[in-house]
PDB file of N, CA, C, O and CB in Angstrom:
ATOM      1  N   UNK A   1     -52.963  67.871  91.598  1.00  0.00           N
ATOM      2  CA  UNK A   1     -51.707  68.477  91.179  1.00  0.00           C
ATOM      3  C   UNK A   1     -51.854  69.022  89.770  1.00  0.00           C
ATOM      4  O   UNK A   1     -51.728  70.239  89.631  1.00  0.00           O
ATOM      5  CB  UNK A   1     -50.549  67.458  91.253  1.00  0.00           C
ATOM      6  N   UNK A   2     -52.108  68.261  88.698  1.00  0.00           N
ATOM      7  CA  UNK A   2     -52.597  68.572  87.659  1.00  0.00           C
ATOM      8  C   UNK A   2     -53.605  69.800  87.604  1.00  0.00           C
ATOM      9  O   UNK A   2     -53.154  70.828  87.099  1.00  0.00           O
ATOM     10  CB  UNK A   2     -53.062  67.491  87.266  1.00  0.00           C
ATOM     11  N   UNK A   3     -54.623  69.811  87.960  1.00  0.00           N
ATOM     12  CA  UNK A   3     -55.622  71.209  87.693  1.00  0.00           C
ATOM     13  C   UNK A   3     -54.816  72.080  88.382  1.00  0.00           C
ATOM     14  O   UNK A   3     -54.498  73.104  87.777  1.00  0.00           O
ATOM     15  CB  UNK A   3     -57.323  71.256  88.332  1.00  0.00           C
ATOM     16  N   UNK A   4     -54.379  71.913  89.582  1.00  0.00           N
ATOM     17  CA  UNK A   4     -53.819  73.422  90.365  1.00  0.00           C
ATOM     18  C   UNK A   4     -52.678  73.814  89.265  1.00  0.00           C
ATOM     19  O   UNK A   4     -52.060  74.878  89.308  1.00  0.00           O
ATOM     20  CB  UNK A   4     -52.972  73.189  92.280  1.00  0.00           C
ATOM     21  N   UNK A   5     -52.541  73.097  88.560  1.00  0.00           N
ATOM     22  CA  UNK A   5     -50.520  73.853  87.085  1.00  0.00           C
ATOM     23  C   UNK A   5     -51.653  74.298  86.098  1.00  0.00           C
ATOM     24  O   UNK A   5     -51.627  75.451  85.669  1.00  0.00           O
ATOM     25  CB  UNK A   5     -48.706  71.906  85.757  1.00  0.00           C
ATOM     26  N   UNK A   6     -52.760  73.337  85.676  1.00  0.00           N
ATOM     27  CA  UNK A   6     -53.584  73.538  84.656  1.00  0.00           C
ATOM     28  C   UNK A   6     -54.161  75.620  85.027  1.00  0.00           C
ATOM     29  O   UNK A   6     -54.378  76.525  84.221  1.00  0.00           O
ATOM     30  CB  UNK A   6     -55.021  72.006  84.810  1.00  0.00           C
ATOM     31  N   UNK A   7     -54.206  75.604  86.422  1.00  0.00           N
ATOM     32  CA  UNK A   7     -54.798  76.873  86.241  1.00  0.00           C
ATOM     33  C   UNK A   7     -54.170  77.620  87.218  1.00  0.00           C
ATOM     34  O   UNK A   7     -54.953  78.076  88.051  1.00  0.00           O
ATOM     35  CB  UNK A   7     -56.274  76.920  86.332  1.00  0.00           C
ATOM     36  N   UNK A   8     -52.946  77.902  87.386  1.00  0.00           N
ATOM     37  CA  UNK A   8     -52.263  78.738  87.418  1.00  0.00           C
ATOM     38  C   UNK A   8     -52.154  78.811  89.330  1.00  0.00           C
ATOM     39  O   UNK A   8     -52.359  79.813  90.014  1.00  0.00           O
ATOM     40  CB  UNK A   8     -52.865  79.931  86.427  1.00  0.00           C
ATOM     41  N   UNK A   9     -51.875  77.793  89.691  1.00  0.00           N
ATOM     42  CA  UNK A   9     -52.406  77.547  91.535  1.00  0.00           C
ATOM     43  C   UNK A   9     -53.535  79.049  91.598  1.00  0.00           C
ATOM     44  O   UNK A   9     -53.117  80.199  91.736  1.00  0.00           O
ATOM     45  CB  UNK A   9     -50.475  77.787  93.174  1.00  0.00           C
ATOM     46  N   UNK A  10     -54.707  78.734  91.488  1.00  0.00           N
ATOM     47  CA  UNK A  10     -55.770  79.353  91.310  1.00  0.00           C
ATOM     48  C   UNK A  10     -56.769  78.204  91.939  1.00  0.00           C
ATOM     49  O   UNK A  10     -57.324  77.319  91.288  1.00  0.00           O
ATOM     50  CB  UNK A  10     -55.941  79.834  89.797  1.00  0.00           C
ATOM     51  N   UNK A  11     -56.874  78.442  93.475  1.00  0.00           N
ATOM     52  CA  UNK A  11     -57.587  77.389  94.094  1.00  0.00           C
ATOM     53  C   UNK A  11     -59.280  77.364  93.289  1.00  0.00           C
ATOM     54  O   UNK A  11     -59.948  76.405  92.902  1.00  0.00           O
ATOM     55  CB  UNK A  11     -57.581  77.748  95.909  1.00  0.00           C
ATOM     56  N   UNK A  12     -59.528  78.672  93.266  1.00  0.00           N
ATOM     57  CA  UNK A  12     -61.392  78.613  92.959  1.00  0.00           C
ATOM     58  C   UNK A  12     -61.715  77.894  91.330  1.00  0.00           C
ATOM     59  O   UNK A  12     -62.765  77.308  91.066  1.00  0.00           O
ATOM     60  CB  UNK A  12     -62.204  80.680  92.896  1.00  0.00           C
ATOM     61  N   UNK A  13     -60.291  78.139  90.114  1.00  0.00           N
ATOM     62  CA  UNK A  13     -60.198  77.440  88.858  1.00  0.00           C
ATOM     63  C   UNK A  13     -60.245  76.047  89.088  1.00  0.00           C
ATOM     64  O   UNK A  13     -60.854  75.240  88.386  1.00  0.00           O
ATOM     65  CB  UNK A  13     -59.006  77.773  88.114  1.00  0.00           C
ATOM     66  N   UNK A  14     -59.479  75.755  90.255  1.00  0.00           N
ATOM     67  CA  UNK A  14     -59.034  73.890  89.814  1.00  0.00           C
ATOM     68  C   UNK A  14     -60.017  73.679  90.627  1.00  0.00           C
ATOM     69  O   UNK A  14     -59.672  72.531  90.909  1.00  0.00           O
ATOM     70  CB  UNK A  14     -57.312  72.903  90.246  1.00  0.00           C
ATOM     71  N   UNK A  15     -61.203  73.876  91.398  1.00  0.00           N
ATOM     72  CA  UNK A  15     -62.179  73.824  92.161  1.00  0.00           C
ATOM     73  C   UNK A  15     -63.395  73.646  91.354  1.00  0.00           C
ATOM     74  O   UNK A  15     -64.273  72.966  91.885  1.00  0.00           O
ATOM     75  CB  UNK A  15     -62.180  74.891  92.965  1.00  0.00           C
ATOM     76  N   UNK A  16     -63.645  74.146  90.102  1.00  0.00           N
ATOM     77  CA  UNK A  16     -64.368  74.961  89.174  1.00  0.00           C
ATOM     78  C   UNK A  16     -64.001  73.257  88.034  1.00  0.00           C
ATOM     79  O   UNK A  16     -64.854  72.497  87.575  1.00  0.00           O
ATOM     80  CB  UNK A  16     -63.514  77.024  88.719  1.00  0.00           C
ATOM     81  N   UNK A  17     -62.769  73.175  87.920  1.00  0.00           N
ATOM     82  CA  UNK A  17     -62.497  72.399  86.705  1.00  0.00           C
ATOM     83  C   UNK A  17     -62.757  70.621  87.307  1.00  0.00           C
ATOM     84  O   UNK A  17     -62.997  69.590  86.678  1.00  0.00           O
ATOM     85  CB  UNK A  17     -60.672  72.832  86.090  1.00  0.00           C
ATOM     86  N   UNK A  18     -62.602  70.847  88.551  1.00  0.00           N
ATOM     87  CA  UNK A  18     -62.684  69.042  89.135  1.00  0.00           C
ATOM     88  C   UNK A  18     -64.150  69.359  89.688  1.00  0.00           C
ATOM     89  O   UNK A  18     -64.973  68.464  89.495  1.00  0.00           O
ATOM     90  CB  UNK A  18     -61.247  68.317  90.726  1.00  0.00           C
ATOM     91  N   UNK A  19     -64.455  70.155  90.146  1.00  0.00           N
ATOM     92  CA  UNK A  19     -65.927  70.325  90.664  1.00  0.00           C
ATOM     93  C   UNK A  19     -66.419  69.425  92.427  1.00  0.00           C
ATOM     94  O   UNK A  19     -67.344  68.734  92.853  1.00  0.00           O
ATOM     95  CB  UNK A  19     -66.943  69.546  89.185  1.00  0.00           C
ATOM     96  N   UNK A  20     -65.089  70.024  92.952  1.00  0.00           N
ATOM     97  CA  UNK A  20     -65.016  69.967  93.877  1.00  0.00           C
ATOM     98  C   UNK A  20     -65.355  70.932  94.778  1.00  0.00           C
ATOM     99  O   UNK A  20     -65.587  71.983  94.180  1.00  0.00           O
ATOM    100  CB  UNK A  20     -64.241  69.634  93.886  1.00  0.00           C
ATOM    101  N   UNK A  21     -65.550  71.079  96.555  1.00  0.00           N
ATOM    102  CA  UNK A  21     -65.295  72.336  96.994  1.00  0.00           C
ATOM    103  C   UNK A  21     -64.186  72.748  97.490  1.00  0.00           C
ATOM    104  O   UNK A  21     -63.438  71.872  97.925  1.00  0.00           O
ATOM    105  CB  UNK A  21     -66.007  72.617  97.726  1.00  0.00           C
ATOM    106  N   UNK A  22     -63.658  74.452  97.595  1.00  0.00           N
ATOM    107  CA  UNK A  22     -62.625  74.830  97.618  1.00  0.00           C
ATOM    108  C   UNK A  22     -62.461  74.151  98.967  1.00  0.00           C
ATOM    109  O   UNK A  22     -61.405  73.520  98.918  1.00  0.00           O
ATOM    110  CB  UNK A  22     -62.432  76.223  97.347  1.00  0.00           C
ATOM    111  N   UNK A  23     -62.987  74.019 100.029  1.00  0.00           N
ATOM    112  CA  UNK A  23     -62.063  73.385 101.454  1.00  0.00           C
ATOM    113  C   UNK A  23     -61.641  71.866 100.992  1.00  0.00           C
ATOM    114  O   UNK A  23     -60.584  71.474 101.488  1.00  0.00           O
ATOM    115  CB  UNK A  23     -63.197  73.248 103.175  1.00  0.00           C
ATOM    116  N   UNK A  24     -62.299  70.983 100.137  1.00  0.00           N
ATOM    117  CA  UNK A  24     -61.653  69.929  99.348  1.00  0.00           C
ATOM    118  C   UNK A  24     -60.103  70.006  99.139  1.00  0.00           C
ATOM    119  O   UNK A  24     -59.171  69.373  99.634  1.00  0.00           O
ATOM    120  CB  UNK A  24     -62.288  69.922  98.033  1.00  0.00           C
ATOM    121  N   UNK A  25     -60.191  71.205  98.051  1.00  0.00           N
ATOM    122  CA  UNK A  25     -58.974  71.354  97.440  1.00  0.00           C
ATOM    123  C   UNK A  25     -57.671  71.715  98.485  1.00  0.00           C
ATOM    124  O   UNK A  25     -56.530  71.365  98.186  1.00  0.00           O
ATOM    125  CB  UNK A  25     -59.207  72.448  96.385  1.00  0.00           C
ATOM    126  N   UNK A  26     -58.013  72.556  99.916  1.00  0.00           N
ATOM    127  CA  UNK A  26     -57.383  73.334 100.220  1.00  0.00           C
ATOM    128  C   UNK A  26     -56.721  71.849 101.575  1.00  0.00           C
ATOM    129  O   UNK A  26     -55.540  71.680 101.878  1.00  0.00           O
ATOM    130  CB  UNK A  26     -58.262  74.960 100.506  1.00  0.00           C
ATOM    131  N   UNK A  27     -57.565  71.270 101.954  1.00  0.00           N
ATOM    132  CA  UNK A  27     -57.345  70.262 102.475  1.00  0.00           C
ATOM    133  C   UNK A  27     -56.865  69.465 101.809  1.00  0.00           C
ATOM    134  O   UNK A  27     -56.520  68.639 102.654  1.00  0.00           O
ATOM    135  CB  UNK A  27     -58.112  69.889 102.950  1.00  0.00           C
ATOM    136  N   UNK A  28     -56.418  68.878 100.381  1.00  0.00           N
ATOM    137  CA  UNK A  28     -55.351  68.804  99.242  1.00  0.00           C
ATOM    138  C   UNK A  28     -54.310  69.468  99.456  1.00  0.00           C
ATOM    139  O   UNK A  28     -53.498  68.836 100.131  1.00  0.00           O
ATOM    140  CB  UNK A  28     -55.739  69.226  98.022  1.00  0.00           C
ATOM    141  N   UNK A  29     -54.027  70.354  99.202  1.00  0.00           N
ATOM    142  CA  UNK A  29     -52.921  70.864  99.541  1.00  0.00           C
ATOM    143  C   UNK A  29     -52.030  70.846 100.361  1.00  0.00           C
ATOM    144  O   UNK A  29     -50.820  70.701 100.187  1.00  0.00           O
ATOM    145  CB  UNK A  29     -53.021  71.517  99.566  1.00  0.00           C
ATOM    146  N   UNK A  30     -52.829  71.050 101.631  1.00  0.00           N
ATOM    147  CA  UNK A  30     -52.320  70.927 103.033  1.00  0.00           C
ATOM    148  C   UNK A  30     -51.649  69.259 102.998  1.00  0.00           C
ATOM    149  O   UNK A  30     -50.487  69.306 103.402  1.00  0.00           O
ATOM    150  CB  UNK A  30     -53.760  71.200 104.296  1.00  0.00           C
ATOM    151  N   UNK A  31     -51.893  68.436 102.784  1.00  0.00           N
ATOM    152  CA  UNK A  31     -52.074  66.823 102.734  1.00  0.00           C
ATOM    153  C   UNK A  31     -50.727  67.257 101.592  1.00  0.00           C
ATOM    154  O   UNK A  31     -49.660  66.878 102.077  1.00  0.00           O
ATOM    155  CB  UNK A  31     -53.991  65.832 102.102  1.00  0.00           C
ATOM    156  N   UNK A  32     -50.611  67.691 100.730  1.00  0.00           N
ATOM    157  CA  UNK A  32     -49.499  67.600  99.538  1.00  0.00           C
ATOM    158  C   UNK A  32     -48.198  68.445 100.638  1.00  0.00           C
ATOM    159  O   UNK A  32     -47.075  67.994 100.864  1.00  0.00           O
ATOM    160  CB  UNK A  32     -50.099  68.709  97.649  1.00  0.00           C
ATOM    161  N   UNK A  33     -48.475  69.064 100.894  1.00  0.00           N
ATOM    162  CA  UNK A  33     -47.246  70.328 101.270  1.00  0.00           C
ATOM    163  C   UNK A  33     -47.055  69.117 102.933  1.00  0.00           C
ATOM    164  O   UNK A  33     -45.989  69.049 103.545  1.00  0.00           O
ATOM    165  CB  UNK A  33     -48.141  72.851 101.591  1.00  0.00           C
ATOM    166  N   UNK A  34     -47.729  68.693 103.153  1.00  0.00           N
ATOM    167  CA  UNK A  34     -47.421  67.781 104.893  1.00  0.00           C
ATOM    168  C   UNK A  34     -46.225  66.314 104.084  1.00  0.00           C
ATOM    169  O   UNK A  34     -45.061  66.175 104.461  1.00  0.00           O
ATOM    170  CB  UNK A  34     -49.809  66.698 105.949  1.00  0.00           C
ATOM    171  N   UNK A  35     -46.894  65.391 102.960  1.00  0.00           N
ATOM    172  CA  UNK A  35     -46.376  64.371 102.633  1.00  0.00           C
ATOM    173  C   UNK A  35     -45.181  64.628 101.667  1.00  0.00           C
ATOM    174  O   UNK A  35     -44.107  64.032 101.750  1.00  0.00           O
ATOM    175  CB  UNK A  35     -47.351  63.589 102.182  1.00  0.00           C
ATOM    176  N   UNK A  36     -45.540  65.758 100.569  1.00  0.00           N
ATOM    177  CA  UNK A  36     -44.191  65.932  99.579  1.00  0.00           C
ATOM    178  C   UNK A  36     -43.489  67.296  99.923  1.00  0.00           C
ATOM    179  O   UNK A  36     -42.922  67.825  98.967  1.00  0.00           O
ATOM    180  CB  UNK A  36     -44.624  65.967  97.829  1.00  0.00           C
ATOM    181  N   UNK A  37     -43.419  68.120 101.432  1.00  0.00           N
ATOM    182  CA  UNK A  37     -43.022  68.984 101.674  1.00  0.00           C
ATOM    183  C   UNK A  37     -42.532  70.078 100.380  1.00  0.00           C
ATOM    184  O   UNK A  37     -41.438  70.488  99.991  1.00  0.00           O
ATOM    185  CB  UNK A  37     -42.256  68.515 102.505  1.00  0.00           C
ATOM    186  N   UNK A  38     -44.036  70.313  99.934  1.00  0.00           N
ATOM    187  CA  UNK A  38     -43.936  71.754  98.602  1.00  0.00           C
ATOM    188  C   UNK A  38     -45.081  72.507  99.170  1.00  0.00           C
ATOM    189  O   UNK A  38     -46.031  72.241  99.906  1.00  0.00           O
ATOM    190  CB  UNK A  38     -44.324  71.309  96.533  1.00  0.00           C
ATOM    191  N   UNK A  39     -44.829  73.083  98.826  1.00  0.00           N
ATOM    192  CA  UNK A  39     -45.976  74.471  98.900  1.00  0.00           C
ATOM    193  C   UNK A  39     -45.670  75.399  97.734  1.00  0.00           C
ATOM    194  O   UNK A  39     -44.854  76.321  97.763  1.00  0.00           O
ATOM    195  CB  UNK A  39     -45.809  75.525 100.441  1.00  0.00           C
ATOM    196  N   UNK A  40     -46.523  74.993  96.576  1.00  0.00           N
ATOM    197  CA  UNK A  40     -46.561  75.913  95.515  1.00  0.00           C
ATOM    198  C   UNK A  40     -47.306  76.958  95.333  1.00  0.00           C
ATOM    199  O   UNK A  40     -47.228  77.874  94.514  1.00  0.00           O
ATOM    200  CB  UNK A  40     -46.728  75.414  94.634  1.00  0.00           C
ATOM    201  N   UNK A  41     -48.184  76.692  96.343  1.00  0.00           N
ATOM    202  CA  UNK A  41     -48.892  78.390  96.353  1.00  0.00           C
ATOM    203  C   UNK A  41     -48.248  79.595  97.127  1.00  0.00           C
ATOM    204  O   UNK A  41     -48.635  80.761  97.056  1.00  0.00           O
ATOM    205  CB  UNK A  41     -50.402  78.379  97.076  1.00  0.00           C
ATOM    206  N   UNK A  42     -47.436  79.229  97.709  1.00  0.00           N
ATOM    207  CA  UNK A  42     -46.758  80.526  98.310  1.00  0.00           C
ATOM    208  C   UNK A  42     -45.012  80.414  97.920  1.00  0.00           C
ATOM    209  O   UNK A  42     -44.325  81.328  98.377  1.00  0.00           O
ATOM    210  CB  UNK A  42     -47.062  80.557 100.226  1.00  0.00           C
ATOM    211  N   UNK A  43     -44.411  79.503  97.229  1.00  0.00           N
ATOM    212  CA  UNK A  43     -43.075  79.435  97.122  1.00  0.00           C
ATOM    213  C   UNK A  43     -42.991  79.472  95.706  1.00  0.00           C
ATOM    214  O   UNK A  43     -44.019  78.975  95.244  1.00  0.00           O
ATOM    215  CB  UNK A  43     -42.419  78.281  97.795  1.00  0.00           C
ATOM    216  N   UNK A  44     -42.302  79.801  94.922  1.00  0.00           N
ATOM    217  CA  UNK A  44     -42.351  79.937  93.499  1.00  0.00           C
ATOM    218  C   UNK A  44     -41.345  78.525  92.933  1.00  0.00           C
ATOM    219  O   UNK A  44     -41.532  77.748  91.997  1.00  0.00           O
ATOM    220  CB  UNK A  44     -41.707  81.629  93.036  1.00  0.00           C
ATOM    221  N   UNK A  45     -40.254  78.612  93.943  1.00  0.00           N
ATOM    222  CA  UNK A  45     -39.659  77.649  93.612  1.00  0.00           C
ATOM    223  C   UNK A  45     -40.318  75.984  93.747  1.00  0.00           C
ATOM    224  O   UNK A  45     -40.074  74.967  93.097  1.00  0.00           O
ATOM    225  CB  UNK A  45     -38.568  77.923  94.297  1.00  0.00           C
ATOM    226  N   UNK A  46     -40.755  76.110  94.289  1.00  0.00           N
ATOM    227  CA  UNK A  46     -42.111  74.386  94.636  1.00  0.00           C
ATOM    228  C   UNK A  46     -43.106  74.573  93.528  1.00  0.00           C
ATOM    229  O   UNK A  46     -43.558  73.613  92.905  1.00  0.00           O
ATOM    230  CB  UNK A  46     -43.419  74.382  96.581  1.00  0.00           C
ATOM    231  N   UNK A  47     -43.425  75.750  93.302  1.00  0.00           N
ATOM    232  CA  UNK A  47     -44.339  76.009  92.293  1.00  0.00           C
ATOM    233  C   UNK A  47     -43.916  75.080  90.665  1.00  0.00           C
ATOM    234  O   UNK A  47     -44.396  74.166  89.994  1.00  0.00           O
ATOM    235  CB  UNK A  47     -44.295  77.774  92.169  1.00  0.00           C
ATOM    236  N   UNK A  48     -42.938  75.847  90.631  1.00  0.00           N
ATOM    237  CA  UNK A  48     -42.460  75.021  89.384  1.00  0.00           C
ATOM    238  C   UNK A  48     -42.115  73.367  89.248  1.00  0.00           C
ATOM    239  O   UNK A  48     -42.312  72.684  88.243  1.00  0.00           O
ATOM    240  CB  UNK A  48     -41.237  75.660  89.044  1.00  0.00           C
ATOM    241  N   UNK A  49     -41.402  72.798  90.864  1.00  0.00           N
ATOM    242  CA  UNK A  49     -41.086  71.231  90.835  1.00  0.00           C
ATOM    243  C   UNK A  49     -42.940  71.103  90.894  1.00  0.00           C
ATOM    244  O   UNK A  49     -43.308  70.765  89.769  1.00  0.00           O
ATOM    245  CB  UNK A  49     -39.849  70.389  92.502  1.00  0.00           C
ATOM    246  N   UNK A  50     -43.293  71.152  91.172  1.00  0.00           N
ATOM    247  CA  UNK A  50     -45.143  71.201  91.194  1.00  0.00           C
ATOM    248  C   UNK A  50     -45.529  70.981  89.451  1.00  0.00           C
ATOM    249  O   UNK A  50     -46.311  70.211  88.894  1.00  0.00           O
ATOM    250  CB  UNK A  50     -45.938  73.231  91.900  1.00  0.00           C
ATOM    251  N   UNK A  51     -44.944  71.638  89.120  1.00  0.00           N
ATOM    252  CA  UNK A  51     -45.264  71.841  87.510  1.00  0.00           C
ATOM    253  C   UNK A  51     -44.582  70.894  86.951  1.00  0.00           C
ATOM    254  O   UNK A  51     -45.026  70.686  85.822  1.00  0.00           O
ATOM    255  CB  UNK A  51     -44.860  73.213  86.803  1.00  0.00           C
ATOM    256  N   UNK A  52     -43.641  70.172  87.234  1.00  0.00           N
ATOM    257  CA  UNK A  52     -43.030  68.960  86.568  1.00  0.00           C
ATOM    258  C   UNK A  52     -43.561  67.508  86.829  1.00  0.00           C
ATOM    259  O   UNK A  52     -43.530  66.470  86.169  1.00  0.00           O
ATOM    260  CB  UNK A  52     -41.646  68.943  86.941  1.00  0.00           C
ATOM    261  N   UNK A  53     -44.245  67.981  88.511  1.00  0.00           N
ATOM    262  CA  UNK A  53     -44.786  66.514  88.886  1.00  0.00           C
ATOM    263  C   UNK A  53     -45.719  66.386  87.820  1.00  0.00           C
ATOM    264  O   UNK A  53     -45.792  65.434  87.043  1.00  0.00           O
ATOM    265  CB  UNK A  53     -45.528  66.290  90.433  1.00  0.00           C
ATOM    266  N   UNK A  54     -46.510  67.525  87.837  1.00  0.00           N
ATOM    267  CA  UNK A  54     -47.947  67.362  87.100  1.00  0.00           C
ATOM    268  C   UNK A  54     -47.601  66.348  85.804  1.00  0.00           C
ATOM    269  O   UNK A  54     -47.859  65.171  85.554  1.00  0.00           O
ATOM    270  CB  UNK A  54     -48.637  69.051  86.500  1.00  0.00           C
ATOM    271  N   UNK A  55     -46.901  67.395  85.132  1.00  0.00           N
ATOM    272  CA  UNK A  55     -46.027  66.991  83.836  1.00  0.00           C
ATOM    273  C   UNK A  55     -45.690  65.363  83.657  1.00  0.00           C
ATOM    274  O   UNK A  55     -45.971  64.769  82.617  1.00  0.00           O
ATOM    275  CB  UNK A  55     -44.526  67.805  83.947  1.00  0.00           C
ATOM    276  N   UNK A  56     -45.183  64.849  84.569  1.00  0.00           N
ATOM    277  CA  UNK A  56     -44.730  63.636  85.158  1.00  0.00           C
ATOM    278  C   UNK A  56     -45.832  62.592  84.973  1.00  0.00           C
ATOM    279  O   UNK A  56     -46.013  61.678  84.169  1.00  0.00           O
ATOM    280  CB  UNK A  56     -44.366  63.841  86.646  1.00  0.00           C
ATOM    281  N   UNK A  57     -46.477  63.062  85.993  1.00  0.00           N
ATOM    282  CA  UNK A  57     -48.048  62.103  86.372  1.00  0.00           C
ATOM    283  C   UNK A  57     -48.657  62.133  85.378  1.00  0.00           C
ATOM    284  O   UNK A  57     -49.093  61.006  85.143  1.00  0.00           O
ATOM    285  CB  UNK A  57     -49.159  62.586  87.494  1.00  0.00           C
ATOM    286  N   UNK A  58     -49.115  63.299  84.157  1.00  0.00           N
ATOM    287  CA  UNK A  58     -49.880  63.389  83.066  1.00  0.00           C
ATOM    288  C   UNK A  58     -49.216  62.058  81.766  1.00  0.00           C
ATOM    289  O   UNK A  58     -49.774  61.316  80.957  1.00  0.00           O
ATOM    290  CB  UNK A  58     -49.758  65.162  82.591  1.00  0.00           C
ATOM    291  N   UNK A  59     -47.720  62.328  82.177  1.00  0.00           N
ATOM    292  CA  UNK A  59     -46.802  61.258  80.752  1.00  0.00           C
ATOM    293  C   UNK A  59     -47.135  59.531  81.317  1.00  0.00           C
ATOM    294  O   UNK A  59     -47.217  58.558  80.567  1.00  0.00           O
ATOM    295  CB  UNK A  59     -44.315  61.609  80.769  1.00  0.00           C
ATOM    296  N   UNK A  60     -47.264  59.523  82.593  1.00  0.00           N
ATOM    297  CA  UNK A  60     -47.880  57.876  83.069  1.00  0.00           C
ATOM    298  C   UNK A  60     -49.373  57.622  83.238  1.00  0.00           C
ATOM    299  O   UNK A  60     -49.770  56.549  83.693  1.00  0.00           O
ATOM    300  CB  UNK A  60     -47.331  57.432  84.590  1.00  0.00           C
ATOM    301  N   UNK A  61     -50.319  58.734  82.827  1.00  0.00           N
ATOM    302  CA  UNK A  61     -51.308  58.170  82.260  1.00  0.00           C
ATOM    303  C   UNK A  61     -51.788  58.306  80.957  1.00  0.00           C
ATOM    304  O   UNK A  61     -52.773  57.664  80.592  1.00  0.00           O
ATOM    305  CB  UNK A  61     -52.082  58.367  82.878  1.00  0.00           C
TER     306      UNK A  61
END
């Protein structure tokens, strides 16, 4: 959640920055948008509650 806000939902950046592979990430997603019903790569409005989780999760560690 964090790298995908860190770089702008830019799957190949947060791929690049965790050093993962992109079907990793994309299978992430899928798994995020199934359990917390968002999809920030195609909805702008999820995009942003996306950007607060991050925000969120970053202040509890």
């Amino acid at each position: 959640i964090t790298a995908m806000s860190k770089n702008d939902m830019n799957i190949n950046k947060a791929c690049e920055s965790l050093e993962i592979h992109r079907n990793t990430m994309v299978y992430r997603m899928k798994k995020i948008k199934k359990i917390l019903g968002l999809d920030p790569i195609n909805n702008h409005k999820d995009r942003i509650k996306f950007y607060i989780l991050s925000i969120i999760l970053n202040k509890k560690n």
